[in-house]
VEXLOTOR-641193 format. One line per field, with one value per residue (C-alpha): x negated, y negated, z negated; residue in one letter. Coordinates in nm, 2 decimals. Example, Ala and Ser with C-alpha at 12.3 -4.5 7.8 and 13.67 -1.06 7.14 Angstrom:
<nodes>
xx	(-1.23/-1.37)
yy	(0.45/0.11)
zz	(-0.78/-0.71)
code	(A/S)
</nodes>
This chain:
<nodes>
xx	(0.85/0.54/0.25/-0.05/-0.39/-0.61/-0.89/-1.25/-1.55/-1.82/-2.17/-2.32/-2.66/-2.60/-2.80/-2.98/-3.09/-3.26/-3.41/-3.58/-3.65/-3.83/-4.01/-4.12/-4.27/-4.44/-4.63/-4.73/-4.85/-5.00/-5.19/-5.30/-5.45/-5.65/-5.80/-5.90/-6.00/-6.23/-6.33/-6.45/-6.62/-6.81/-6.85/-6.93/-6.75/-6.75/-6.79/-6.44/-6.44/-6.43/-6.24/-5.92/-6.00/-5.90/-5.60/-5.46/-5.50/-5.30/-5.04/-4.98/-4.97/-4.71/-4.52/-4.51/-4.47/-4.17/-3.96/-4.01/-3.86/-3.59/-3.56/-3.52/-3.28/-3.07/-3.06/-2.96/-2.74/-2.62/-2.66/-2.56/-2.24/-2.11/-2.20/-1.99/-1.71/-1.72/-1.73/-1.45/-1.29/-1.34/-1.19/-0.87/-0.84/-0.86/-0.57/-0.72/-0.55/-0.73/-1.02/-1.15/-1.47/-1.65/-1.80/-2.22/-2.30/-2.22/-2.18/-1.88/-1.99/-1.87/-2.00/-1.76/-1.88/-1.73/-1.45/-1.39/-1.43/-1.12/-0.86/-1.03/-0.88/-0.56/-0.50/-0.56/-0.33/-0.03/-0.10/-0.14/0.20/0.36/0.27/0.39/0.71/0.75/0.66/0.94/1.15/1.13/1.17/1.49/1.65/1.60/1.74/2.03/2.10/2.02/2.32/2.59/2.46/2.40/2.78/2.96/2.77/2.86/3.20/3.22/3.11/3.40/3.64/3.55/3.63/3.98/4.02/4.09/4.40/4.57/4.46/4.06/4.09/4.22/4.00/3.71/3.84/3.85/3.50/3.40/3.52/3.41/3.04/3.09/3.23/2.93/2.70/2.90/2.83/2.45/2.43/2.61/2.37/2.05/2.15/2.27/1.96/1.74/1.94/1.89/1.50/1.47/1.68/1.50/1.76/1.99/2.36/2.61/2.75/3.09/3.31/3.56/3.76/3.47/3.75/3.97/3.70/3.67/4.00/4.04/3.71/3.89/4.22/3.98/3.86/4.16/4.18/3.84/3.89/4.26/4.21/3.96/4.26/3.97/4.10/3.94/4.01/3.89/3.84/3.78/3.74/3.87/3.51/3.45/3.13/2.95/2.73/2.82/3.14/3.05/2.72/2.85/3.16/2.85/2.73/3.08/3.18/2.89/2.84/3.24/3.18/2.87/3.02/3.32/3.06/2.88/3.23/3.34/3.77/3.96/3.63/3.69/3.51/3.51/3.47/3.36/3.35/3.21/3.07/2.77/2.54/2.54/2.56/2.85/2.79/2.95/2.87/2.99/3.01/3.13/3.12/2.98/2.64/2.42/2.02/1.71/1.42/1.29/1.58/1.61/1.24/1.32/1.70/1.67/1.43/1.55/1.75/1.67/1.95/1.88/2.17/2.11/2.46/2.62/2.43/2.72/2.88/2.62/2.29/2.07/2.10/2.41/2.19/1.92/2.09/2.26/1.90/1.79/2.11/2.10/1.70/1.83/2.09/1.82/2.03/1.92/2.02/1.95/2.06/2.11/2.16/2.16/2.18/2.52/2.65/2.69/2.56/2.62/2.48/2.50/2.45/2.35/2.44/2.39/2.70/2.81)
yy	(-4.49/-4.64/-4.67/-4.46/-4.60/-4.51/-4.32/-4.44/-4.21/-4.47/-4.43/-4.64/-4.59/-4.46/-4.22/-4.49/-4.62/-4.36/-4.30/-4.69/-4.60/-4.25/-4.48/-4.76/-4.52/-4.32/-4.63/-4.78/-4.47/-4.37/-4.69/-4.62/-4.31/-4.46/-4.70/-4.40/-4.19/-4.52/-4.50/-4.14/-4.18/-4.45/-4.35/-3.98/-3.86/-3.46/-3.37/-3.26/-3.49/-3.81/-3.57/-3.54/-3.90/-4.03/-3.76/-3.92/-4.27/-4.15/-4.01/-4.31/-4.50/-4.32/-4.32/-4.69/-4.77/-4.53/-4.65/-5.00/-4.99/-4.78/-5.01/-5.32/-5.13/-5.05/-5.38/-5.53/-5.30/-5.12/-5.34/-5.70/-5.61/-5.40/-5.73/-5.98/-5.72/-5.67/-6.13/-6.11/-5.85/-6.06/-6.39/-6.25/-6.07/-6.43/-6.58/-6.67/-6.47/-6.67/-6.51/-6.34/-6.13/-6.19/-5.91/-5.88/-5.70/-5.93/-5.67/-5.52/-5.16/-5.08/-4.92/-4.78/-5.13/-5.34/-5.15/-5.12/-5.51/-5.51/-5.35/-5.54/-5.86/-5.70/-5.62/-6.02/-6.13/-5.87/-6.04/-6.38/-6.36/-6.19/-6.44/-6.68/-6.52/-6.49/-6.88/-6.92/-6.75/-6.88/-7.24/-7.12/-6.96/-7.28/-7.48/-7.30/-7.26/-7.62/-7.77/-7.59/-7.65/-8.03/-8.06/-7.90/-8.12/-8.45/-8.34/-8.23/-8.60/-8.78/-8.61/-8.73/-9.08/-9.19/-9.40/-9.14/-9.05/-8.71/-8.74/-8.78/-8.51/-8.28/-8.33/-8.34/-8.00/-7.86/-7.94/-7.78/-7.45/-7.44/-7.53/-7.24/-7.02/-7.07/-7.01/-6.68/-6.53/-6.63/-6.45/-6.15/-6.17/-6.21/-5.90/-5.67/-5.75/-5.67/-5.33/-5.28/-5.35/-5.11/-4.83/-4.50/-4.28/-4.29/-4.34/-4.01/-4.01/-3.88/-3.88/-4.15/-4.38/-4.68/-4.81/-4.85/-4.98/-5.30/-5.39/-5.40/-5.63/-5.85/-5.86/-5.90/-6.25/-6.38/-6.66/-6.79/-6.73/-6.85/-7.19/-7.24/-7.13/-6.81/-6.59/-6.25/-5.93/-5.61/-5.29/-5.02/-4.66/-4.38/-4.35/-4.11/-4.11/-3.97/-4.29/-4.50/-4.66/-4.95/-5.04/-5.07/-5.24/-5.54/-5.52/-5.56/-5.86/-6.02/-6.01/-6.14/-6.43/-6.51/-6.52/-6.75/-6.97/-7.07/-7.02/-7.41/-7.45/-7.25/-7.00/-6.65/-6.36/-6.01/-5.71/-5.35/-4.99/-4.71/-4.44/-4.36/-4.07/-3.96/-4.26/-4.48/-4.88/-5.18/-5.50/-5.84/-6.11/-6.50/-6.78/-7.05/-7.28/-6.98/-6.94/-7.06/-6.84/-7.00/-6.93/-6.57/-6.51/-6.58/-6.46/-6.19/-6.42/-6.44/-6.78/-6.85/-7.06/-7.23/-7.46/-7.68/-7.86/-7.51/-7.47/-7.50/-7.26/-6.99/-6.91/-6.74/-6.38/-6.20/-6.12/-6.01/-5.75/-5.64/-5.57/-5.42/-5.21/-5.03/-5.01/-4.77/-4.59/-4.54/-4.73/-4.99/-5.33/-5.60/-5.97/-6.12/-6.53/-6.79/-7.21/-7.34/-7.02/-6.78/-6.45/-6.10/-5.87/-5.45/-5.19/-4.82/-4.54/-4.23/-3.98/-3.59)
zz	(-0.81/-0.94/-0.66/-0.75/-0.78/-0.49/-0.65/-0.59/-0.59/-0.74/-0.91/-1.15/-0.96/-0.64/-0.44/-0.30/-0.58/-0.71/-0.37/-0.44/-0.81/-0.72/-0.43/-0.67/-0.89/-0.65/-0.51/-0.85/-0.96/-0.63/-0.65/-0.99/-0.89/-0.58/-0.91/-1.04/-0.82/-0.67/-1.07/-1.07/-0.76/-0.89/-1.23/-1.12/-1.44/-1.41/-1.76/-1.93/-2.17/-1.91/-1.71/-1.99/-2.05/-1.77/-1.67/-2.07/-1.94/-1.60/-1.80/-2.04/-1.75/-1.59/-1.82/-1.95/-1.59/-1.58/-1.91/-1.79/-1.44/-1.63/-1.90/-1.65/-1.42/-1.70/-1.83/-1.53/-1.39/-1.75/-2.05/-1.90/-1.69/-2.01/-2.23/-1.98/-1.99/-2.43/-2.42/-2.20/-2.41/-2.70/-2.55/-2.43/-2.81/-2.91/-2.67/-2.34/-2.09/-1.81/-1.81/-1.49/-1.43/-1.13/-0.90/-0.88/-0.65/-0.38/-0.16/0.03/-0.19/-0.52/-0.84/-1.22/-1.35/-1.06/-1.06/-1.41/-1.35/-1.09/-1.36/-1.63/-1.41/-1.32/-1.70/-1.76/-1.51/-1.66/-1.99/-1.91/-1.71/-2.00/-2.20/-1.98/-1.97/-2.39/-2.39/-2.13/-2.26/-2.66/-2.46/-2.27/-2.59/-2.79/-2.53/-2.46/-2.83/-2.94/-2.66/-2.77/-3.14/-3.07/-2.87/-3.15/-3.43/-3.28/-3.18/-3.58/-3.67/-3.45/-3.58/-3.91/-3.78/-3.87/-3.57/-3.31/-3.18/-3.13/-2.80/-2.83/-3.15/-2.93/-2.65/-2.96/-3.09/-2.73/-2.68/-2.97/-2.90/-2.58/-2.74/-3.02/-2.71/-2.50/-2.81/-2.89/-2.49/-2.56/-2.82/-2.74/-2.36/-2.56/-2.81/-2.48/-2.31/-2.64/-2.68/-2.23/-2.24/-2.55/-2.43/-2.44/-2.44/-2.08/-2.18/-2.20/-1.82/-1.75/-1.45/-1.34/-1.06/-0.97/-0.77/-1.03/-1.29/-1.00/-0.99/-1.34/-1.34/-1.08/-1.28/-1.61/-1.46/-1.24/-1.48/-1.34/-0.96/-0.97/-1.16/-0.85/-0.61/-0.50/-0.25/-0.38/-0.09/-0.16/0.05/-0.21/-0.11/-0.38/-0.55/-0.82/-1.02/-1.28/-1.54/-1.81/-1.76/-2.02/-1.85/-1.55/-1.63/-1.79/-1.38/-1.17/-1.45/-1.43/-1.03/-0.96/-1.25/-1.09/-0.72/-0.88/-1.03/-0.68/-0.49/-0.42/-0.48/-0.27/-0.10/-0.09/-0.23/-0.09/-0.22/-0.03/-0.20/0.05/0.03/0.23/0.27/-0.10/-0.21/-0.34/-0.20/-0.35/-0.17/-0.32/-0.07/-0.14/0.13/-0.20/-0.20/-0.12/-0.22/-0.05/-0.06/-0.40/-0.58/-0.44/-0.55/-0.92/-0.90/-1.17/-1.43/-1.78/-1.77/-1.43/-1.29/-0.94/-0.92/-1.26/-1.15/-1.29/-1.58/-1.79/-1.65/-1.80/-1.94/-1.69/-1.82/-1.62/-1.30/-1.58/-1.70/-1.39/-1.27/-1.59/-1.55/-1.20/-1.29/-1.57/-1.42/-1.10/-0.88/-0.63/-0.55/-0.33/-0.21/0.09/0.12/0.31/0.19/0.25/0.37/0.09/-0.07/-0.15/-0.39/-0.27/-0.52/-0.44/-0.72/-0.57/-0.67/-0.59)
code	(X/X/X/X/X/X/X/X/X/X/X/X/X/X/X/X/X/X/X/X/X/X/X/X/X/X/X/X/X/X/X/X/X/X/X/X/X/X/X/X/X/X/X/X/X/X/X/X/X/X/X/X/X/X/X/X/X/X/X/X/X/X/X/X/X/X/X/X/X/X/X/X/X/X/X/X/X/X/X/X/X/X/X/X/X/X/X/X/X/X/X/X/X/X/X/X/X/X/X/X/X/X/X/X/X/X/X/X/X/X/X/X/X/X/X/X/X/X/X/X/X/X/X/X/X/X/X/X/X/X/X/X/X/X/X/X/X/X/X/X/X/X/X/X/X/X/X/X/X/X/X/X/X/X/X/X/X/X/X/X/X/X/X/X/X/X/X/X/X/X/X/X/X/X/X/X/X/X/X/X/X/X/X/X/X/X/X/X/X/X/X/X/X/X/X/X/X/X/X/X/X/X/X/X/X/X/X/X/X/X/X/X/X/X/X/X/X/X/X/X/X/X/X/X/X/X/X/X/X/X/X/X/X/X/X/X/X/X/X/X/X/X/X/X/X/X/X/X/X/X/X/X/X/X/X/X/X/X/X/X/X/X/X/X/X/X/X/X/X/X/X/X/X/X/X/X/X/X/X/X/X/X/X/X/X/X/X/X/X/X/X/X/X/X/X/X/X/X/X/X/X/X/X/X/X/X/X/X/X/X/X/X/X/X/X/X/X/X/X/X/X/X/X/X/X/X/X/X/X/X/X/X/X/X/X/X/X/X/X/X/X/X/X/X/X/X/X/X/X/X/X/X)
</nodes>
């Protein structure tokens, strides 16, 4: 659930203000009047004519002297503020996401403007890190696309060479599908997580064994965890729930691969099902490489891989879409790591 803003009773001009206003009026008029009174004195003017003279020349004066204290307060507290704020509008219209309005006041209190000025900044920082993030990401997705490309091009050219044996072309042809292989899960990761971010409408749920659905996920990737000689337990509980059994058949797939990925030869992986105060709790745990606190900070980032030694082994989007995943189905999940010793992954659907 999304915090709500605190709301902030704030006043242009304050109470205070107007307090100074109303008392820089009174003494420039009231010294204007001791002028004229001084004047009338002097003067003796008692016929109505000076009389309405001078009670004209009072009024003009007052209110010349009144527009132009308004006109200055406005101006600085109105008209400038509102003219940094439309420039700064203007700049980030034009691409610069950096920047940032500054507060001027200078006091711990706070008027609309100043505040208007702290989401103004906010809203800069969301876009300049989204941008961040589509530049990122258009550099990730041409790398990982331009690899396989480039390994299955200059495969393609030595096996145009005639002096190869059936040895080297096989190992050449080998390479090449594993390059068009890797290009193929790209793909397919970049179009799922397209179709997961855009999802508006939450997929059809229907009841069914989540037990069963992880064993068949295990038994779905034994050919990764046994050519590593992987010793995968599993305590599973008889779990029935109601979700999409596609989406999170995408989740328990890519959390074993993943755990198989940083598992060294011959680790082990296990795997818990419980259920647990409404709520149905599936914790993967490996004894692999394990995270430091870097890595688990950008853990679910779009082709974020923290171990670049195993960056053949995928492309950065399975914990991505796990994320996006649970997110969606209002589920919960969280990792716990430590360097060198391993990590598990728990996921919380709530069930019943």
């Amino acid at each position: 659930m999304k915090n709500k803003r605190k709301q902030v009773k704030a006043k242009v001009i304050s109470t205070k203000e107007y307090l100074l206003l109303f008392l820089a009026t009174i003494v420039v008029c009231g010294g204007y009047s001791g002028i004229l009174l001084a004047a009338v004195k002097k003067n003796n003017a008692s016929s109505p004519s000076q009389a309405s003279l001078l009670m004209l020349g009072y009024v003009v004066f007052v209110s010349v002297t009144i527009c132009i204290i308004v006109a200055a307060f406005q101006y600085f507290r109105l008209n400038r503020p509102i003219r940094r704020l439309q420039d700064s509008a203007q700049r980030i219209t034009n691409g610069d996401f950096s920047v940032r309005l500054k507060p001027y006041l200078g006091t711990n209190k706070k008027n609309e403007i100043e505040i208007l000025y702290e989401d103004f900044n906010k809203m800069a920082e969301e876009l300049s890190t989204t941008e961040t993030l589509k530049t990122d990401f258009i550099s990730s997705v041409s790398h990982e696309i331009k690899t396989p490309i480039a390994i299955i091009e200059n495969y393609a050219s030595f096996l145009q060479s005639k002096n190869i044996d059936e040895k080297e072309r096989s190992k050449y042809i080998k390479t090449i599908i594993q390059g068009a292989r890797r290009l193929s899960e790209l793909v397919n990761d970049i179009l799922n997580m397209n179709k997961l971010e855009h999802l508006k409408i939450i997929p059809k749920e229907k009841p069914y064994s989540l037990d069963e659905q992880i064993r068949r996920c295990v038994i779905f990737s034994e050919n990764l965890w046994s050519d590593k000689k992987i010793t995968i337990s599993a305590d599973l509980n008889d779990v029935t729930i109601s979700y999409d059994e596609s989406l999170l058949e995408l989740v328990w797939n890519n959390l074993i691969s993943n755990a198989v990925k940083y598992t060294d030869a011959g680790g082990e992986i296990n795997i818990l099902l419980k259920k647990e105060e409404g709520y149905a709790i599936v914790s993967i745990r490996d004894n692999g490489c394990g995270m430091d606190e870097k890595t688990l900070h950008h853990i679910f980032d779009k082709f974020y891989q923290g171990d670049t030694s195993r960056s053949r082994e995928g492309n950065g989007l399975g914990l991505s879409m796990v994320k996006k995943i649970i997110s969606i189905l209002d589920g919960e999940i969280s990792v716990d790591s430590q360097l060198g010793i391993g990590s598990s992954f728990t996921i919380k659907l709530r069930f019943g």
